[in-house]
Every structure is written in C-alpha cells, then in structure tokens.
Residue frames as qw, qx, qy, qz and C-alpha x, y, z in Angstrom:
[[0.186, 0.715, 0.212, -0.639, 10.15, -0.24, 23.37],
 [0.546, 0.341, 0.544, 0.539, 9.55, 0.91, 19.52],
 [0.213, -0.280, 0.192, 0.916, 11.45, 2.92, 18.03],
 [0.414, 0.656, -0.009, -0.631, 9.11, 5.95, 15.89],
 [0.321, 0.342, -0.730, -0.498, 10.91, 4.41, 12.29],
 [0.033, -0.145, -0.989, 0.014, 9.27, 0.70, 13.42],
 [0.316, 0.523, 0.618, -0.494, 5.94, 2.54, 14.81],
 [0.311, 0.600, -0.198, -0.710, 6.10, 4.54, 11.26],
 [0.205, 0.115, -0.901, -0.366, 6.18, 0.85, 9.24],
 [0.141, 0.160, 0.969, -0.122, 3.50, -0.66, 11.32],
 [0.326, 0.591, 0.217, -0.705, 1.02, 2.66, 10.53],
 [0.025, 0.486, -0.655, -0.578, 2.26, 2.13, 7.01],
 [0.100, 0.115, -0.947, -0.283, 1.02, -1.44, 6.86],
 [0.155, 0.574, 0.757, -0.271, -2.32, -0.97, 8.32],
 [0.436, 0.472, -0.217, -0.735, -2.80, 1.86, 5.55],
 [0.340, 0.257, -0.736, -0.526, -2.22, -1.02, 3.07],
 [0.068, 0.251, 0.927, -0.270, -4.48, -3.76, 5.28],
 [0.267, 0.568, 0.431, -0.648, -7.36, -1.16, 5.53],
 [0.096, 0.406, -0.437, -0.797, -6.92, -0.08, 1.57],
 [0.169, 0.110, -0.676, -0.709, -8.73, -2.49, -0.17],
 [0.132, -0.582, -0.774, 0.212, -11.85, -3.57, 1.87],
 [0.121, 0.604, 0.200, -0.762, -12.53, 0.39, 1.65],
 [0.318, 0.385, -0.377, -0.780, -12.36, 0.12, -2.17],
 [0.217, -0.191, -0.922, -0.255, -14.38, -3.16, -2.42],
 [0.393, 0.373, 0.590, -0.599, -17.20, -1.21, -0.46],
 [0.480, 0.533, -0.303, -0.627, -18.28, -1.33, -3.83],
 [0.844, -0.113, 0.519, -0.078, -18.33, -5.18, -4.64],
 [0.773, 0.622, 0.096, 0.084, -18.16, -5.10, -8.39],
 [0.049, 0.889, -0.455, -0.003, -14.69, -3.40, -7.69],
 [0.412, -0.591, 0.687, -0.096, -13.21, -6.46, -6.27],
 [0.793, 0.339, 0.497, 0.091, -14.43, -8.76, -9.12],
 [0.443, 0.871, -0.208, 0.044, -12.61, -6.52, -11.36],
 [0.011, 0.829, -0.558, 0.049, -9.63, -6.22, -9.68],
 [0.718, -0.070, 0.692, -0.009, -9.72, -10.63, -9.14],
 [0.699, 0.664, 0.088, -0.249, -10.13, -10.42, -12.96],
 [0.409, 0.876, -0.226, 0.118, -7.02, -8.92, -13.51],
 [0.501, -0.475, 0.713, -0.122, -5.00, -10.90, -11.27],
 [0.823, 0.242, 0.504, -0.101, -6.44, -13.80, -12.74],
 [0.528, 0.847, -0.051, -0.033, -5.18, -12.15, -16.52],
 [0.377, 0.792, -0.472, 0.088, -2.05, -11.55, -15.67],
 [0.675, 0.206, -0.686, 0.179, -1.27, -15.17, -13.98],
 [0.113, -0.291, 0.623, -0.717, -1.30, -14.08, -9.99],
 [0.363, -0.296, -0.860, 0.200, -2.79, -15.69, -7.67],
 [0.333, -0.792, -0.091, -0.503, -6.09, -13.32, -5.99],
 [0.717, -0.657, -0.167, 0.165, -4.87, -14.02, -2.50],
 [0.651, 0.027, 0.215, 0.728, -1.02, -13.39, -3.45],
 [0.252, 0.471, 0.211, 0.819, -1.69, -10.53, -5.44],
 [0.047, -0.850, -0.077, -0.520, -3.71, -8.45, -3.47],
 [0.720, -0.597, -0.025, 0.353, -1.03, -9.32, -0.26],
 [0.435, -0.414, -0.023, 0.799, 1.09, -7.48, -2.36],
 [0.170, 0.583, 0.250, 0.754, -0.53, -5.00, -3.53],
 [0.688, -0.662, -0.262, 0.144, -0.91, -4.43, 0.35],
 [0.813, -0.277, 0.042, 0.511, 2.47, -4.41, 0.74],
 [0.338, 0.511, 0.309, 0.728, 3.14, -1.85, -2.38],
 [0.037, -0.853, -0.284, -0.436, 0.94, 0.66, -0.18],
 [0.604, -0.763, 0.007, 0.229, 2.68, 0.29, 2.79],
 [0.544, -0.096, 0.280, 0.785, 6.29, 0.38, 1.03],
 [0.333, 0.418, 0.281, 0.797, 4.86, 3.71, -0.88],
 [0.439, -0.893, -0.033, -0.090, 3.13, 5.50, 2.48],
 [0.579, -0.574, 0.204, 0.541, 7.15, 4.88, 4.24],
 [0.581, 0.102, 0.246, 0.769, 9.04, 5.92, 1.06],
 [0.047, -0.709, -0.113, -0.694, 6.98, 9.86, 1.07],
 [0.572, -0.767, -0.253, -0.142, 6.64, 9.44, 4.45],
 [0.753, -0.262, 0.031, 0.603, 10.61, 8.70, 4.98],
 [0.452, 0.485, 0.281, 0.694, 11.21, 11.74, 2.06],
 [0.163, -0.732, -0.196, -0.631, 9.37, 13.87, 4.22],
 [0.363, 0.267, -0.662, 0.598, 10.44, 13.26, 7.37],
 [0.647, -0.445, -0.030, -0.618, 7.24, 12.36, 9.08],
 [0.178, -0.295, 0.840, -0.419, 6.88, 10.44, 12.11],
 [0.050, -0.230, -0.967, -0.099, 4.59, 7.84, 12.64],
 [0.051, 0.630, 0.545, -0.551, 2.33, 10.22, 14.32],
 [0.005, -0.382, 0.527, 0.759, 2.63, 12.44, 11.10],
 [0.188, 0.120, 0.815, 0.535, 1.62, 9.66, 8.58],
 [0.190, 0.649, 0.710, -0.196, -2.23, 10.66, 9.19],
 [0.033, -0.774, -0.064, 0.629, -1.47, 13.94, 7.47],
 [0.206, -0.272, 0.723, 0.601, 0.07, 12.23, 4.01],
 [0.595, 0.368, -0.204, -0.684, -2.03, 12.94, 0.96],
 [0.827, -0.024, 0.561, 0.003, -2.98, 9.60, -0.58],
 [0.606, 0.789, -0.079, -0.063, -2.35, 11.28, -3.78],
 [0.020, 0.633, -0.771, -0.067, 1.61, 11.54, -2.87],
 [0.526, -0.185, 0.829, 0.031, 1.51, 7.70, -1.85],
 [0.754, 0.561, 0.337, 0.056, -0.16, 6.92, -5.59],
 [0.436, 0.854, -0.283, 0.000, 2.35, 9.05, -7.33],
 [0.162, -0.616, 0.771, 0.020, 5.13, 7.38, -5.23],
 [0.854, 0.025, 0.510, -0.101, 3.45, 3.88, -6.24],
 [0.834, 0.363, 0.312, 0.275, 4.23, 4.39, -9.46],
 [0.672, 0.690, -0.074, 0.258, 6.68, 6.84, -9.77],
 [0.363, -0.663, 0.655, -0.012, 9.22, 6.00, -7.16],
 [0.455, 0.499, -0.738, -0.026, 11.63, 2.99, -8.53],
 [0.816, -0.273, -0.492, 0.132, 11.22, -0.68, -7.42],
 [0.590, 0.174, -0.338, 0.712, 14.55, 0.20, -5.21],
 [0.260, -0.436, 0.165, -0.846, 13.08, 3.65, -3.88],
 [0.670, -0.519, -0.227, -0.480, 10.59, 1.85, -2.15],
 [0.919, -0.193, -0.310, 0.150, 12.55, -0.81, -0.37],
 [0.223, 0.543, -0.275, 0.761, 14.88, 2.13, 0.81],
 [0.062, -0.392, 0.468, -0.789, 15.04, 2.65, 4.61],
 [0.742, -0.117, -0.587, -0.301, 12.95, -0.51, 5.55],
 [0.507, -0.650, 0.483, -0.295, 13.15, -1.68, 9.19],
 [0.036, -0.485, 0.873, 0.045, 15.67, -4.17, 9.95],
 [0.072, -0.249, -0.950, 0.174, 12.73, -6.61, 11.33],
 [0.293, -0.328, -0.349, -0.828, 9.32, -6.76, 11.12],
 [0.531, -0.084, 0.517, -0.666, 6.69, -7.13, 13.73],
 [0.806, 0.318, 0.144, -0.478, 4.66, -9.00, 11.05],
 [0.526, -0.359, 0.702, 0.319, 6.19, -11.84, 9.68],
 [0.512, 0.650, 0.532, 0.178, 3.74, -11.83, 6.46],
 [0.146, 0.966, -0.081, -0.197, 5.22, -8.18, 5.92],
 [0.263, -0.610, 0.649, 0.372, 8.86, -9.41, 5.94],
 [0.622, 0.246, 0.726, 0.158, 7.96, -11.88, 3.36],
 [0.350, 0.863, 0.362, 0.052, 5.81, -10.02, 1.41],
 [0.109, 0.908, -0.364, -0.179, 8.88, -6.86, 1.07],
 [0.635, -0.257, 0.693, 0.224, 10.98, -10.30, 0.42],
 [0.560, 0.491, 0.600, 0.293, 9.30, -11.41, -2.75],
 [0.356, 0.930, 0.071, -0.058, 9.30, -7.77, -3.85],
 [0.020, 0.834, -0.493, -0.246, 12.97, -7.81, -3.75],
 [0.458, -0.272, 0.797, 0.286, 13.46, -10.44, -5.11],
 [0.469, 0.740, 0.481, 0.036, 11.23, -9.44, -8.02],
 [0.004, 0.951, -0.139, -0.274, 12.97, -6.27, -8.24],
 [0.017, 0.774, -0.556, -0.301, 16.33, -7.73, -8.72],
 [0.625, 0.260, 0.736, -0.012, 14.96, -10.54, -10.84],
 [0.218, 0.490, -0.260, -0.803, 13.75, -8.10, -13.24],
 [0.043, 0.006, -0.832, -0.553, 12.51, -8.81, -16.56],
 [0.418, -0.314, -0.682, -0.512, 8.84, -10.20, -16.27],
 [0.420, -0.345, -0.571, 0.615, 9.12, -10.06, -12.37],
 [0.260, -0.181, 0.160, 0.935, 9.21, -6.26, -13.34],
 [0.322, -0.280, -0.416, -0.803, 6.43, -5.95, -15.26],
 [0.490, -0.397, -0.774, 0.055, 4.56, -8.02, -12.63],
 [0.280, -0.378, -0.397, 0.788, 5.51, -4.97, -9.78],
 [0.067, 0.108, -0.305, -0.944, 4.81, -2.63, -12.37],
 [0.313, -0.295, -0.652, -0.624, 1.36, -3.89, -13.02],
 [0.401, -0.604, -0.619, 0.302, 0.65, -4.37, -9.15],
 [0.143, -0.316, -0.223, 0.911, 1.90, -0.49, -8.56],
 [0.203, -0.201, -0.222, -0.932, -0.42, 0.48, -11.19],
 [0.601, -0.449, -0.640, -0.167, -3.55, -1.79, -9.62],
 [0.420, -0.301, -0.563, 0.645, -2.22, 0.18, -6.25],
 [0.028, -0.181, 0.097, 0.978, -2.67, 3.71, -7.71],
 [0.346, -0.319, -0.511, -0.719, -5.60, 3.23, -9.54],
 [0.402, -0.635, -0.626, -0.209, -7.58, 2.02, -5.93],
 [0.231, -0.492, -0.063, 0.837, -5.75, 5.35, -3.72],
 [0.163, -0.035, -0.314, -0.935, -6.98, 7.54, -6.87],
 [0.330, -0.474, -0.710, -0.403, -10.66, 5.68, -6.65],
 [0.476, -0.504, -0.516, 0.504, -10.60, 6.43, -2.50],
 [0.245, -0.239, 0.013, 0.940, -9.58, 10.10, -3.61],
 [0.203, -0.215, -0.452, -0.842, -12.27, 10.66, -5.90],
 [0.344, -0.548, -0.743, -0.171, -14.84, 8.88, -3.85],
 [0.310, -0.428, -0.597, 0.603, -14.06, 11.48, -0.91],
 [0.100, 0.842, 0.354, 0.394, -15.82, 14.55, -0.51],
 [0.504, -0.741, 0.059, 0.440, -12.58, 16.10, 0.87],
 [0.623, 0.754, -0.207, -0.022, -10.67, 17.95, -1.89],
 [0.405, 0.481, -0.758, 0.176, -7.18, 16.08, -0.50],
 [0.927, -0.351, -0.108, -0.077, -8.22, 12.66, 1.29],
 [0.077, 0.730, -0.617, 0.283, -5.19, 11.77, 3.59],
 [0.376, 0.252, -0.860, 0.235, -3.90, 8.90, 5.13],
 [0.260, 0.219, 0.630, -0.698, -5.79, 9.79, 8.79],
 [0.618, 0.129, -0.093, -0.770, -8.81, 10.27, 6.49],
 [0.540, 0.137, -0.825, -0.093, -8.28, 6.03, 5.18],
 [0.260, -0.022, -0.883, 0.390, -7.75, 5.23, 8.63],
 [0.333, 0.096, 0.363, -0.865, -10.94, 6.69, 9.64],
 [0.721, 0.207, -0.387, -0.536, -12.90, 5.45, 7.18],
 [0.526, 0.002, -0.847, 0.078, -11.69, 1.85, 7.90],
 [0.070, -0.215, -0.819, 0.527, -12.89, 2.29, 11.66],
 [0.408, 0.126, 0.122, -0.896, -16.04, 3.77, 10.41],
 [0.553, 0.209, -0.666, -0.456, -16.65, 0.77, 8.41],
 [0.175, 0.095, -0.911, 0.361, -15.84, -1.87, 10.89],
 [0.357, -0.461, -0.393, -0.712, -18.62, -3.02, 12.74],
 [0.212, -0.624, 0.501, -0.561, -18.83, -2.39, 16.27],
 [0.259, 0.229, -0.884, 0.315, -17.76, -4.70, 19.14]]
C-alpha cells in the first residue's frame, strides 16, 4: 500500500511532467526556453528533466510546509510553488523527500540536484538558473489563466484537457 507522503511525491511529479507541454501550447515558448539551455551549456533533454524535477521538489516543499496531503495538493497556488522555486534554498527543497521513488528517472533526477547543491559553485548557478526558467513558466500558466489564483488542480486539469482523447 502507499503511504499519503509517497502518494503526495507522485502528484508532485506529474505537476512537473504536465508543466511544460502546457506552457509550450504556445510553440515559440519552447524554442526560447531550448535557446537558453543551449546558452547556458545544458543539454534540452537534461535540462528540461530537471526543470521537471525543480517543480515537483517545489509543489512537496509548500506542500510539506503546509501540511497538505496528496489529496490537498490540487488546492496549492502555483504562485506559492514559483516563490518556493526560487526562494526556498537548494537544501529546502530536498527536505522530507521519500526514501524511494516509484520512478526511477525521479530518484536520479533529485540525485543530480544534490549533488549540484553540495557541489556548489557553478553547479549553483546552474540550479539557480533552472529555478528561475521554473518560475518564469508557473508565472506564464498564472497569467495565461483566467482564474485570479490558478492552482495546482487547475494544471492538472488543463493537462487532461489538452490530452487527446483515447
């Protein structure tokens, strides 16, 4: 059986799965944001797996602060998760992490961030440029809604509105 704290990571990570196919309904967005990868040395595939990652580690770290459940998460402002992208601490995020991951590309992927984290130096700036490249497409999602506080549940809606049926 899984435990709520595992069911509250896996919601977590299908915010960050769903996140950027919603901001690349726009096309030109995702040539931008390949740009800037590309600029600052990252691999596009690489980079936007963790800038994935980044959303899920900053949905659990407001979600953990707040003591939501998994069932909960649909209720988190995306605004809080942008403000915690960038203004929770490498460290904050990686706080209260399940032990194991369902996904083995997740455990990786929260790997390499720590091991960026406590790398530091240019590693550092590297997180620091993915959290902002996290925040800026959660602030585009916010602005594009015509809800005055878009929420998590709102993302996840959107993404199954998008999809196209079976």
């Amino acid at each position: 059986m899984t435990s709520d704290h595992d069911m509250l990571w896996r919601r977590c990570a299908h915010l960050g799965r769903v996140l950027l196919p919603l901001v690349d309904q726009e096309p030109w967005r995702q040539a931008r944001r390949h740009e800037r990868l590309r600029a600052w040395g990252v691999d596009t595939a690489a980079g936007e797996r963790m800038i994935e990652v980044f959303a899920a580690l900053a949905a659990h770290a407001v979600a953990l602060d707040a003591s939501l459940s998994a069932a909960e998460l649909d209720a988190l402002s995306l605004r809080a998760v942008a403000d915690a992208a960038t203004g929770k601490r490498d460290y904050e995020l990686l706080a209260g992490l399940p032990d194991t991951f369902a996904d083995d590309r997740d455990g990786h992927a929260v790997n390499v961030i720590r091991l960026y984290t406590y790398k530091g130096g240019q590693y550092s700036h590297r997180l620091n440029q993915l959290s902002r490249e996290l925040r800026h497409a959660l602030n585009v999602l916010a602005e594009r809604s015509t809800t005055p506080s878009p929420t998590c549940g709102d993302a996840f809606r959107w993404a199954a509105e998008a999809e196209p049926p079976q």
